[in-house]
VEXDREN-8793 format. One line per field, with one value per residue (C-alpha): z, x, y; residue number from 1; residue in three letters. Coordinates in Angstrom, 3 decimals, padded with zeros to 6 digits. Each point is the difference from the previous one (the first is absolute). Layout:
// VEXDREN-8793
Z Z,... $
X X,... $
Y Y,... $
nr NUM,... $
rest ALA,... $
***
This chain:
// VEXDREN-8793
Z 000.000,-000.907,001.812,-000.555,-001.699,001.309,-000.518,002.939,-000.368,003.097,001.492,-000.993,002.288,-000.791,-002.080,-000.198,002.788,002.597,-001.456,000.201,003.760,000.615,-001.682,001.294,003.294,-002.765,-002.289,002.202,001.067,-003.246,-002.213,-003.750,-000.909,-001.917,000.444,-002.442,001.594,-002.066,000.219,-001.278,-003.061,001.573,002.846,-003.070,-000.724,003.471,000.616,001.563,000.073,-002.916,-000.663,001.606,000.686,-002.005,-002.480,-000.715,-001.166,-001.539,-003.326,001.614,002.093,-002.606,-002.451,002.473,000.771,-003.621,-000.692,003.549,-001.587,-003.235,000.811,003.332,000.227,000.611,003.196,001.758,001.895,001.258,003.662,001.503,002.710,000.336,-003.070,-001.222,000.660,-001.995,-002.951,000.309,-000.406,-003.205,-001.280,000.169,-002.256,-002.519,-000.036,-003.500,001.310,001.551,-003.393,-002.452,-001.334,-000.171,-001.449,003.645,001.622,003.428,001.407,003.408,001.292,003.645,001.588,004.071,001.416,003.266,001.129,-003.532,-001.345,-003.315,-001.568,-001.694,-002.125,-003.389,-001.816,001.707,-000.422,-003.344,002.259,002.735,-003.031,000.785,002.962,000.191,-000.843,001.566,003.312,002.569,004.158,001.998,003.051,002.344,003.183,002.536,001.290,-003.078,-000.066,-003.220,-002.505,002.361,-000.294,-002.027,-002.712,-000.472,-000.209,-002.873,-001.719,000.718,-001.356,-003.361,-000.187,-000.682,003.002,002.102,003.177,002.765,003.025,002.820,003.009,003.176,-000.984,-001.977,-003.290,000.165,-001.745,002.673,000.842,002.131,000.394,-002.277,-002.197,-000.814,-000.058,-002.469,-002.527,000.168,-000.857,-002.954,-001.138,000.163,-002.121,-002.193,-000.551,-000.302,-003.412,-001.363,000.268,-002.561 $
X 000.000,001.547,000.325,-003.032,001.599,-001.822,001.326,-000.347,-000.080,000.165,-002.079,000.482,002.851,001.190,002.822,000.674,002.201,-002.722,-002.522,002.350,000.312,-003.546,-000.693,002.210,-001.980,-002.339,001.923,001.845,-003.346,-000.468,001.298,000.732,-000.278,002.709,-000.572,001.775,-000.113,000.566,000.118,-002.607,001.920,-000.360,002.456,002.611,-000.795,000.244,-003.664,-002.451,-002.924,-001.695,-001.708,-001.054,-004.228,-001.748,002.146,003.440,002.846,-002.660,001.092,003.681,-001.141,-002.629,003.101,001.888,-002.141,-000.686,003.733,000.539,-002.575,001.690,003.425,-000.341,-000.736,-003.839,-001.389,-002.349,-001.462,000.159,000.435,-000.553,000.619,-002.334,000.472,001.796,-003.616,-001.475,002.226,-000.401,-003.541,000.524,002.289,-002.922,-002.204,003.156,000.170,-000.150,-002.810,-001.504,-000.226,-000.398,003.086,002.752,002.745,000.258,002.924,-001.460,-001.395,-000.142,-002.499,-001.067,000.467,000.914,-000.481,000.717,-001.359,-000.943,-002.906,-001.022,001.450,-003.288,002.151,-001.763,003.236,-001.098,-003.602,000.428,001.826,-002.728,-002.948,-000.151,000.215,003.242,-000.019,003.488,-000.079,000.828,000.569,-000.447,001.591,-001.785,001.089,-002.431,001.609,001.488,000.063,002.326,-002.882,-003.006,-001.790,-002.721,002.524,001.591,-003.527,-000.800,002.956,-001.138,-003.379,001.661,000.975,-002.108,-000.464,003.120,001.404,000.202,002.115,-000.002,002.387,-000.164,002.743,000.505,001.822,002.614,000.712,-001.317,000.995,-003.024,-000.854,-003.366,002.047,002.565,-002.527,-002.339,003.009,001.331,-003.020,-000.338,003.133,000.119,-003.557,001.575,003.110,-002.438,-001.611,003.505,001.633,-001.271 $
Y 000.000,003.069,003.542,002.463,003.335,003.059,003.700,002.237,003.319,002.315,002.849,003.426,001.388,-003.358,-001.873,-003.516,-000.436,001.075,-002.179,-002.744,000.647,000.764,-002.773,-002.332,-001.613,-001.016,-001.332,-001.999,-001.643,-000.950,-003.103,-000.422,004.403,001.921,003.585,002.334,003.442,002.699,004.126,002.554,001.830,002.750,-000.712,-000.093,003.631,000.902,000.332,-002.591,-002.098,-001.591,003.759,002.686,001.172,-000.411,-001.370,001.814,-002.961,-002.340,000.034,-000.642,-002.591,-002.029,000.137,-001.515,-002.748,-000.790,-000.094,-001.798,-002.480,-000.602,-000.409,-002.346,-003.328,-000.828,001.340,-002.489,002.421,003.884,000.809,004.120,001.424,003.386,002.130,-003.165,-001.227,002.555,-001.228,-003.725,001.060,002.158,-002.398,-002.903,002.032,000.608,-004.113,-001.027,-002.802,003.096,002.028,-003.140,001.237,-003.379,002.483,001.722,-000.546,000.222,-003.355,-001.532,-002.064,001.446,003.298,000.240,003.320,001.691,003.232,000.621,002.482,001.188,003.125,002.426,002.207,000.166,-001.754,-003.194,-000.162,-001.844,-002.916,-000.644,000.407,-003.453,-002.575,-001.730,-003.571,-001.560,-001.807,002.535,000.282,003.556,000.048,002.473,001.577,001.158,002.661,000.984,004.361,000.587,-002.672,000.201,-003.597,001.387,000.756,-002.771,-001.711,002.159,-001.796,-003.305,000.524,001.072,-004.216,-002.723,-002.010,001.419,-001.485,001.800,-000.379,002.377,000.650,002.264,002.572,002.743,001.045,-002.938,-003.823,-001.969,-003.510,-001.006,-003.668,001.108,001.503,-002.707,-002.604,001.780,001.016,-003.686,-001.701,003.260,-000.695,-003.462,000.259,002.210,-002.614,-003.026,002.157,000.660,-003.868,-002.376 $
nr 1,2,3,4,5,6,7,8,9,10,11,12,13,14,15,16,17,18,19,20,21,22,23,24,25,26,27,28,29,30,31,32,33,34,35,36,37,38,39,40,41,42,43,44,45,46,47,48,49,50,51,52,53,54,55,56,57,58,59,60,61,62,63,64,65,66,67,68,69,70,71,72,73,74,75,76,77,78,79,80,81,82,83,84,85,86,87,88,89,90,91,92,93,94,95,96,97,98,99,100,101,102,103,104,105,106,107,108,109,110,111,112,113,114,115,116,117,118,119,120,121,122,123,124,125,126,127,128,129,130,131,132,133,134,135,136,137,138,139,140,141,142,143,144,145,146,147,148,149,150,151,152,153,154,155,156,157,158,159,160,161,162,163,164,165,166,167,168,169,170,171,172,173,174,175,176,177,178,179,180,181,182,183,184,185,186,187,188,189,190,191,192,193,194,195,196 $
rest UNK,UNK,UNK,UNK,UNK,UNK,UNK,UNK,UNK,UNK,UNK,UNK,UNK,UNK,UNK,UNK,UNK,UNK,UNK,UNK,UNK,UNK,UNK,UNK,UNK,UNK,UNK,UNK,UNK,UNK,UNK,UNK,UNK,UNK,UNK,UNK,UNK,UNK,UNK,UNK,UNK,UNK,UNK,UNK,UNK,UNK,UNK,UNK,UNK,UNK,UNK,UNK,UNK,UNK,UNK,UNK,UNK,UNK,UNK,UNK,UNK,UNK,UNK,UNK,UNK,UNK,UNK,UNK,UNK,UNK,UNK,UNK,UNK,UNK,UNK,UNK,UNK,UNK,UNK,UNK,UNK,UNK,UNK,UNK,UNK,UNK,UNK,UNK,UNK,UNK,UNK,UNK,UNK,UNK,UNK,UNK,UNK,UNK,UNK,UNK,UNK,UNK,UNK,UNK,UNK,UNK,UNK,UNK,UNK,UNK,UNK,UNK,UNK,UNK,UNK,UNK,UNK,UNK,UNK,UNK,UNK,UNK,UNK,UNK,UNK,UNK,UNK,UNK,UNK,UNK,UNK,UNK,UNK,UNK,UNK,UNK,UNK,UNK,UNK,UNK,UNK,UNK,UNK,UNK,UNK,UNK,UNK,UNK,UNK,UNK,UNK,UNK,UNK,UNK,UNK,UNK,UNK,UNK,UNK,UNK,UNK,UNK,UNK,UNK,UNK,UNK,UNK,UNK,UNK,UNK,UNK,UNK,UNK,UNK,UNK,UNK,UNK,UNK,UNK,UNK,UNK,UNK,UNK,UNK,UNK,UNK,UNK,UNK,UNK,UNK,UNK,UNK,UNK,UNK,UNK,UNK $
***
């Protein structure tokens, strides 16, 4: 059985070295993931985040992706951590399954988001026209002050029959008992669609 390959992409004061450390506890708890973390382009320009309210840097950052998603080997699935949330979610309605379009590079096959809410600026209205159809986990923190609950609701409804876990804390990865448990059995779901 081979390692699930999920791109993480950070929050947006983040860079991949954080994310790898916040996300760390949780990865540890888990068995058979490869995360490739990666930086926002605009930490290369001396900038940050994936773009700024309401959407300043999207047209760096969806370039990005699409040339992050030709030139890498195949993503199994996306992984975000707050505005990297907000991405994973944009980036499931760019799928080429999403779009009936085979000839886009971006594929995956589930979305895991943490802290994670929908973005309104006009330039991604197109994207959400439509529910999201990829397998997909919300993790949701209780006492979470920076993506109030309610938010990151609003980006689960936007997928077809999402999974939802929830956790006690606030804006962080948790590693909860709950937590691990639910993403195993998600993941290991996810693996059992992708072996032969």
């Amino acid at each position: 059985m081979r390692d699930l390959r999920i791109l993480a992409l950070h929050g947006y004061h983040g860079s991949a070295d954080i994310l790898r450390r916040q996300l760390h506890p949780l990865a540890s708890s888990l068995r058979g993931v490869e995360f490739v973390h990666v930086d926002a382009p605009s930490l290369a320009e001396r900038d940050f985040g994936w773009w700024h309210s309401p959407a300043r840097g999207w047209d760096r950052s969806r370039a990005w992706a699409l040339d992050l998603f030709a030139a890498q080997p195949r993503f199994d699935g996306v992984f975000g951590f707050s505005q990297g949330a907000a991405m994973t979610g944009l980036l499931a309605g760019m799928r080429g399954a999403q779009l009936g379009d085979p000839q886009s590079p971006i594929a995956f096959d589930f979305a895991v988001m943490v802290g994670g809410f929908k973005n309104d600026a006009p330039e991604h209205a197109e994207i959400y026209r439509s529910r999201f159809t990829v397998p997909s986990v919300h993790i949701i923190g209780h006492a979470d002050r920076v993506i109030p609950p309610p938010e990151s609701r609003d980006l689960a409804e936007q997928f077809v029959d999402p999974v939802i876990l929830t956790h006690g804390g606030g804006h962080v990865v948790p590693n909860t008992p709950a937590v691990v448990d639910g993403l195993t059995r998600f993941l290991d779901r996810a693996r059992d669609r992708l072996e032969p």
